[in-house]
C-alpha positions as CSV (number, residue, x, y, z in Angstrom):
1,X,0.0,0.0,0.0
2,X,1.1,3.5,-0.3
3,X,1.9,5.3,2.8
4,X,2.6,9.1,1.8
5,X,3.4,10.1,-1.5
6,X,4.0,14.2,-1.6
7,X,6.4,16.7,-4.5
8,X,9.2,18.6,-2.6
9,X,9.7,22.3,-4.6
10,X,12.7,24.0,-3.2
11,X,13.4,22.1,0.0
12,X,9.1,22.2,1.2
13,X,7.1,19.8,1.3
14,X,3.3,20.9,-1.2
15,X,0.5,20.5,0.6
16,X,-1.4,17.6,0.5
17,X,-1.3,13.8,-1.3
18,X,-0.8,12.5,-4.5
19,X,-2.3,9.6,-6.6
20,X,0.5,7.8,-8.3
21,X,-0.7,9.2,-11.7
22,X,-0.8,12.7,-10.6
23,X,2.8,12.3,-8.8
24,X,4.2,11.6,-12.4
25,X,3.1,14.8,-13.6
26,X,4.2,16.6,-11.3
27,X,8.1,16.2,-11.3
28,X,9.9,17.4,-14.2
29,X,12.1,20.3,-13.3
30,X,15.4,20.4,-11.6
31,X,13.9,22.1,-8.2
32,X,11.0,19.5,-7.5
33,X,11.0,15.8,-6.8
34,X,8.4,13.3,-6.0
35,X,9.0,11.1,-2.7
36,X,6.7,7.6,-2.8
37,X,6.6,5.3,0.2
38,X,5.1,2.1,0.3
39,X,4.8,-1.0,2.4
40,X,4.4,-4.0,1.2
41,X,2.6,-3.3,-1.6
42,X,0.9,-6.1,-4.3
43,X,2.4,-7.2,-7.4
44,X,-0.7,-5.0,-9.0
45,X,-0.1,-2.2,-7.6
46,X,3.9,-2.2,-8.2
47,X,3.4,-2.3,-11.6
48,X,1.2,1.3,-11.5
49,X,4.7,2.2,-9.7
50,X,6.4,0.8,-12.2
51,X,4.8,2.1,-15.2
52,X,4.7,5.2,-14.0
53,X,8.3,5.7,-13.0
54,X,9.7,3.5,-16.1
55,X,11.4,1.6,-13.3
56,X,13.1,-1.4,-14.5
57,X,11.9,-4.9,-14.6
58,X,14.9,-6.7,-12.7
59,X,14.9,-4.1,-10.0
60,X,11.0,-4.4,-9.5
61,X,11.1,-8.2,-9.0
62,X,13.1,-7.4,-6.6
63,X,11.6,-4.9,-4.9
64,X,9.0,-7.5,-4.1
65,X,10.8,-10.1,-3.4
66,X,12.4,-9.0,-0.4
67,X,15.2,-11.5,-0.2
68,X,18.0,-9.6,-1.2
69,X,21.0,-8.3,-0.1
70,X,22.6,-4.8,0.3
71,X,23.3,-3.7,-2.9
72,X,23.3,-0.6,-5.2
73,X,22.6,-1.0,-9.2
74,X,22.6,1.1,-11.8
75,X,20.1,1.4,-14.3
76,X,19.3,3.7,-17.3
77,X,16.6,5.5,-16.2
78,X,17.2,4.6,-11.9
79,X,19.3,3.8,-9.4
80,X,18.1,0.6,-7.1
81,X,19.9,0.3,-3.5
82,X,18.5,-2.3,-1.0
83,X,19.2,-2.4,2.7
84,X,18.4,-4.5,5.6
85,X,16.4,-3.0,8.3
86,X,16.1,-4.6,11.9
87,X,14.9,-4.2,15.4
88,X,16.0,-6.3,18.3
89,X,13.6,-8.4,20.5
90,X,14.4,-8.5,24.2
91,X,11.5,-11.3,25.3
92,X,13.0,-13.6,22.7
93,X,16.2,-12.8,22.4
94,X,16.4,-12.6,18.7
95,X,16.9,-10.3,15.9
96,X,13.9,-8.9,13.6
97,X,15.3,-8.5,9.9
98,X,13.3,-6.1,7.3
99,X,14.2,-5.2,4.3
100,X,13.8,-1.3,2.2
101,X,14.4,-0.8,-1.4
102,X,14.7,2.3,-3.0
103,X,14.6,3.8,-6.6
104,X,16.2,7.0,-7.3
105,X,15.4,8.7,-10.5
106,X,15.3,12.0,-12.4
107,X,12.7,13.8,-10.1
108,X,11.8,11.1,-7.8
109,X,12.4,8.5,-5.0
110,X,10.4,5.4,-4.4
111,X,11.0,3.6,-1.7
112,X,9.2,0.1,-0.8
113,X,9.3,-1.3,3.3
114,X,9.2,-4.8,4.1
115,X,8.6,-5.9,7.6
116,X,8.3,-3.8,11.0
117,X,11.5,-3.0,11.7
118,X,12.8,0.3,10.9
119,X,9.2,2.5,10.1
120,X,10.1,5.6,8.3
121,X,7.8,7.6,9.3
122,X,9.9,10.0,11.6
123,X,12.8,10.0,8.4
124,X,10.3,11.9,6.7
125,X,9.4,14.3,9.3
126,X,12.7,15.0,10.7
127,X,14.2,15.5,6.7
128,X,10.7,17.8,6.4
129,X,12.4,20.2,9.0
130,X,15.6,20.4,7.1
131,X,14.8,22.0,3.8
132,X,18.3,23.0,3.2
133,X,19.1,19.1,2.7
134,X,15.9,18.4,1.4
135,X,16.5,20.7,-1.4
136,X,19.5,18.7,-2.5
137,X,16.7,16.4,-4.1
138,X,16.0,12.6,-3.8
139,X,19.4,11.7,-2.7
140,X,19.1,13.5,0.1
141,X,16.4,11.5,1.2
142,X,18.5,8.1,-0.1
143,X,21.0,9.1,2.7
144,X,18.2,10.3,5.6
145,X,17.0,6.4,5.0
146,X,19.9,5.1,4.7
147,X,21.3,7.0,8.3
148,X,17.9,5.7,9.9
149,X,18.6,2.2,9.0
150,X,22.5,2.3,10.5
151,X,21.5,4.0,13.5
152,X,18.7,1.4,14.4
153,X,21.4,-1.0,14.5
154,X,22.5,0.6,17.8
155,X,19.8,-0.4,20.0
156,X,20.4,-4.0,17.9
157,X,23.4,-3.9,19.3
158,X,23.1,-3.0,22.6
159,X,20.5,-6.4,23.4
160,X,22.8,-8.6,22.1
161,X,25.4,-7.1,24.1
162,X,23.2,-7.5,27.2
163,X,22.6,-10.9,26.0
164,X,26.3,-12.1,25.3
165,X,26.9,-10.7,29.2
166,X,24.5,-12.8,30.7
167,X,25.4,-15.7,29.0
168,X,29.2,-14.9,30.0
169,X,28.2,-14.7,33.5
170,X,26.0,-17.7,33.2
171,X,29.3,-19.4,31.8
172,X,31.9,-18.7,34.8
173,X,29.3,-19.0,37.1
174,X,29.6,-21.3,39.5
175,X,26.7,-23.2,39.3
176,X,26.3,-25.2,36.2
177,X,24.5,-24.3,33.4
178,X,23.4,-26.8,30.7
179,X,21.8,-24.8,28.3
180,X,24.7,-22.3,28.2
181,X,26.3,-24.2,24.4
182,X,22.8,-23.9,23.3
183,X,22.1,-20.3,24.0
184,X,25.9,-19.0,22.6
185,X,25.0,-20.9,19.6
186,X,22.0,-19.0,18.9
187,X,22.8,-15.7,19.7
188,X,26.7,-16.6,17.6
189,X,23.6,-17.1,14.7
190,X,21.7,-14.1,15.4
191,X,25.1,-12.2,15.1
192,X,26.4,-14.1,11.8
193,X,22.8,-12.7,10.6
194,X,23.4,-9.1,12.1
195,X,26.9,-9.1,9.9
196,X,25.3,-10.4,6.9
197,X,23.6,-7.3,6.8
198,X,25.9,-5.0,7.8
199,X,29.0,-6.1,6.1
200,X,27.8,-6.1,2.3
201,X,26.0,-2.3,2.8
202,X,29.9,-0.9,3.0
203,X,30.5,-0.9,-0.7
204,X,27.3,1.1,-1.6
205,X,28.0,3.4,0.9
206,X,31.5,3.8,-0.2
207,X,30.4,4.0,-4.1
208,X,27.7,6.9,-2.8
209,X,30.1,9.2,-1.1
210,X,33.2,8.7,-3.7
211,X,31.7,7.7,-6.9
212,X,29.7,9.9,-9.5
213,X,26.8,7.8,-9.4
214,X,23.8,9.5,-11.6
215,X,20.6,10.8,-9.5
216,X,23.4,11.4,-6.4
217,X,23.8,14.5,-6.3
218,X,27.6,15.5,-5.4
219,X,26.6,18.0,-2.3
220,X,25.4,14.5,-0.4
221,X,28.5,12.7,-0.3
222,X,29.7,14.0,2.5
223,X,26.7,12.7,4.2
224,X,27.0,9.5,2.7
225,X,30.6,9.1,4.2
226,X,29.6,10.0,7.6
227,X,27.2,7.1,7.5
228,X,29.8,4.5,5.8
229,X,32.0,5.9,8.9
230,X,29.1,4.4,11.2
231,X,28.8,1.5,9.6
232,X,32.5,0.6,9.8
233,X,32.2,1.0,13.2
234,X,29.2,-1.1,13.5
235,X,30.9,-3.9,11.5
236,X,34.1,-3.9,13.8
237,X,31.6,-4.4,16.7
238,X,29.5,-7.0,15.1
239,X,33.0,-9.2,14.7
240,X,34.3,-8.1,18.1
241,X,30.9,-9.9,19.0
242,X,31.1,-12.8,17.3
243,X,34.6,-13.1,18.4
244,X,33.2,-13.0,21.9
245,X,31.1,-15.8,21.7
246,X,33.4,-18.1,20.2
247,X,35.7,-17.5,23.0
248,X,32.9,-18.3,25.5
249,X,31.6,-21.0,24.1
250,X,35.2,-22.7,23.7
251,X,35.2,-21.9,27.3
252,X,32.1,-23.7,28.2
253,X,33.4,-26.2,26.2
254,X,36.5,-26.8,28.0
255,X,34.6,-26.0,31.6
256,X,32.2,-29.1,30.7
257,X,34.8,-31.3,29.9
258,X,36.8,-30.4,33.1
259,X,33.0,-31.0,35.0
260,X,32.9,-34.0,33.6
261,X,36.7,-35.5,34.1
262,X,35.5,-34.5,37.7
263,X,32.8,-36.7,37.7
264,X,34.3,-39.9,36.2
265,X,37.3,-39.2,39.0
266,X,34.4,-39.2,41.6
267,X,33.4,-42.5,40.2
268,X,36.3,-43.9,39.9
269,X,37.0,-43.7,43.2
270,X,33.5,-44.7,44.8
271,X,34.1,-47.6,42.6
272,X,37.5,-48.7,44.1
273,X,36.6,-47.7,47.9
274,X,33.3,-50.7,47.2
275,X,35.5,-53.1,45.3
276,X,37.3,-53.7,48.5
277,X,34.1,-54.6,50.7
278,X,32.8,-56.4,47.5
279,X,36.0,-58.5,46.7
280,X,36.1,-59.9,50.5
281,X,32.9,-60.4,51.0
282,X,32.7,-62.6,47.8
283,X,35.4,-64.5,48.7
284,X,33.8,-65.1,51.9
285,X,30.4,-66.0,50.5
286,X,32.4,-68.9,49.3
287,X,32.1,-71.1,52.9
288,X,35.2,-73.2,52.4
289,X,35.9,-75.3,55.1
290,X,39.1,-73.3,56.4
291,X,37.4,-70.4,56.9
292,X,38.0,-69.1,60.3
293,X,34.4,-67.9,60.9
294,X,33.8,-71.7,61.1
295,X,36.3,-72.1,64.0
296,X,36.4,-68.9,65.9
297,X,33.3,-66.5,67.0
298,X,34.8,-62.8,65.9
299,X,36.2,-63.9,62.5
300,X,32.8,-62.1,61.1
301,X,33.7,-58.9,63.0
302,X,36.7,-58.6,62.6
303,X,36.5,-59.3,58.9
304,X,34.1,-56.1,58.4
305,X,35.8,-54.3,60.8
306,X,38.8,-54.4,58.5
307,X,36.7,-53.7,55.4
308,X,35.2,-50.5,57.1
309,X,39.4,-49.4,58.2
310,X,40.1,-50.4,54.7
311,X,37.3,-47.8,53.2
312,X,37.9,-45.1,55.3
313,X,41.9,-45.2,54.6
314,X,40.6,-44.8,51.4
315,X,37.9,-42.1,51.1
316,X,40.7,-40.1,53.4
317,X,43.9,-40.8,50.3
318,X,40.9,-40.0,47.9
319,X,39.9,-36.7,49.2
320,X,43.5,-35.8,49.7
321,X,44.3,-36.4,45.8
322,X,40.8,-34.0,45.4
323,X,39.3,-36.9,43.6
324,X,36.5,-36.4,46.2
């Protein structure tokens, strides 16, 4: 559906909304441009977009797709740039990927939201109170999208650094934790994920504030570069992350496998301290004729007194050697 669709002259905003058709008259001139939003729309009512626009056929299928990744093409009569929007979900721990594609043009920008994350709403109202930048024309509002998306990525950030401490602590903790390997994996996922769309977005950004791109215009790139700044920054962090979790789950790891050495030493030992009561007592059970709880009253007691010194002197080396 089509959220807003309004023509910027001169940096403000004309009153009122426009019908797809009527938006197509109404750019033409170098100090006006037409800014579309849509979200989610149908393959129908693309295709209005489309004809409208002359937007081409490869970067439309795409547009509706929403599978891609981060990526700016160049087309005769557009450019076509996809990013990957996302919000972070504390109850669940996970990571909520959308995805916004954009088509710059000769008078216009169309952008098309998939998902919840990142709403652009406030992009336009916050670029509606800058009509010095606005005025720049549709790449100005390329970049103001573009920032939004990068920025959102902090608060993305900051949950799954909340989560990698807890599962840190949960780690070196001393009480064990079982589900600890199953939680790094996931959020070591969630992270791969998080990179996946950050990592590939750095080339575009690089291309939009150092390459003569057409539709871009030249007074933006400095704008552009401040965001591929950020997003350099947000990259380094994502790795430092998923750095992090491989070291603490090679940790966990190695604390497991040190748990359990413990416990087969703690068998082991229970195991030799009853193999004494159990070897004498079997031999015992046997009832030969020599035995000399035939001929003599304490030969019983004295037997399992010995057994019970023989344990003892055992669980006492046992717990020296910590095996206990």
């Amino acid at each position: 559906m089509i959220v807003d669709c309004a023509l910027y002259e001169r940096g403000v905003r004309r009153p009122g909304l426009l019908d797809v058709s009527e938006a197509a008259r109404s750019f033409g001139d170098r100090e006006s441009f037409v800014w579309l939003g849509m979200y989610e729309p149908s393959p129908e009512e693309f295709d209005e977009v489309r004809r409208h626009f002359d937007l081409h056929e490869l970067a439309v299928e795409d547009a509706l797709s929403a599978h891609q990744r981060p990526k700016l093409e160049i087309y005769d009569e557009s450019v076509f740039m996809v990013v990957k929007s996302a919000r972070y979900l504390d109850a669940t721990e996970t990571i909520e990927f959308g995805e916004i594609v954009v088509f710059i043009g000769d008078g216009f920008i169309v952008h098309v939201r998939h998902g919840e994350a990142t709403p652009l709403k406030d992009v336009r109202q916050r670029l509606e109170r800058r009509p010095d930048l606005v005025a720049f024309g549709p790449s100005a509002v390329l970049y103001a999208i573009v920032d939004q998306v990068v920025d959102s990525y902090e608060a993305v950030l900051d949950g799954l650094d909340n989560d990698i401490r807890e599962v840190e602590l949960s780690v070196f903790s001393e009480e064990s934790n079982d589900d600890a390997a199953e939680r790094i994996y996931f959020l070591k996922r969630e992270v791969l994920e998080l990179r996946d769309s950050l990592a590939p977005l750095q080339k575009p950004l690089h291309d939009l504030s150092h390459v003569a791109i057409p539709y871009v215009a030249e007074d933006t790139w400095e704008y552009f570069r401040d965001v591929a700044d950020h997003l350099i920054r947000m990259v380094e962090a994502v790795n430092r992350a998923n750095d992090l979790l491989a070291s603490v789950l090679s940790a966990n790891l190695t604390r497991v496998g040190v748990r359990q050495n413990e416990d087969m030493r703690k068998i082991s030992a229970w195991a030799a301290i009853l193999a004494v009561p159990t070897a004498l007592a079997g031999i015992y059970g046997m009832n030969f004729d020599s035995m000399p709880e035939l001929r003599w009253r304490w030969a019983y007691p004295l037997v399992i007194l010995f057994m019970g010194v023989i344990c003892v002197g055992l669980h006492r080396a046992f717990k020296r050697t910590g095996w206990l």
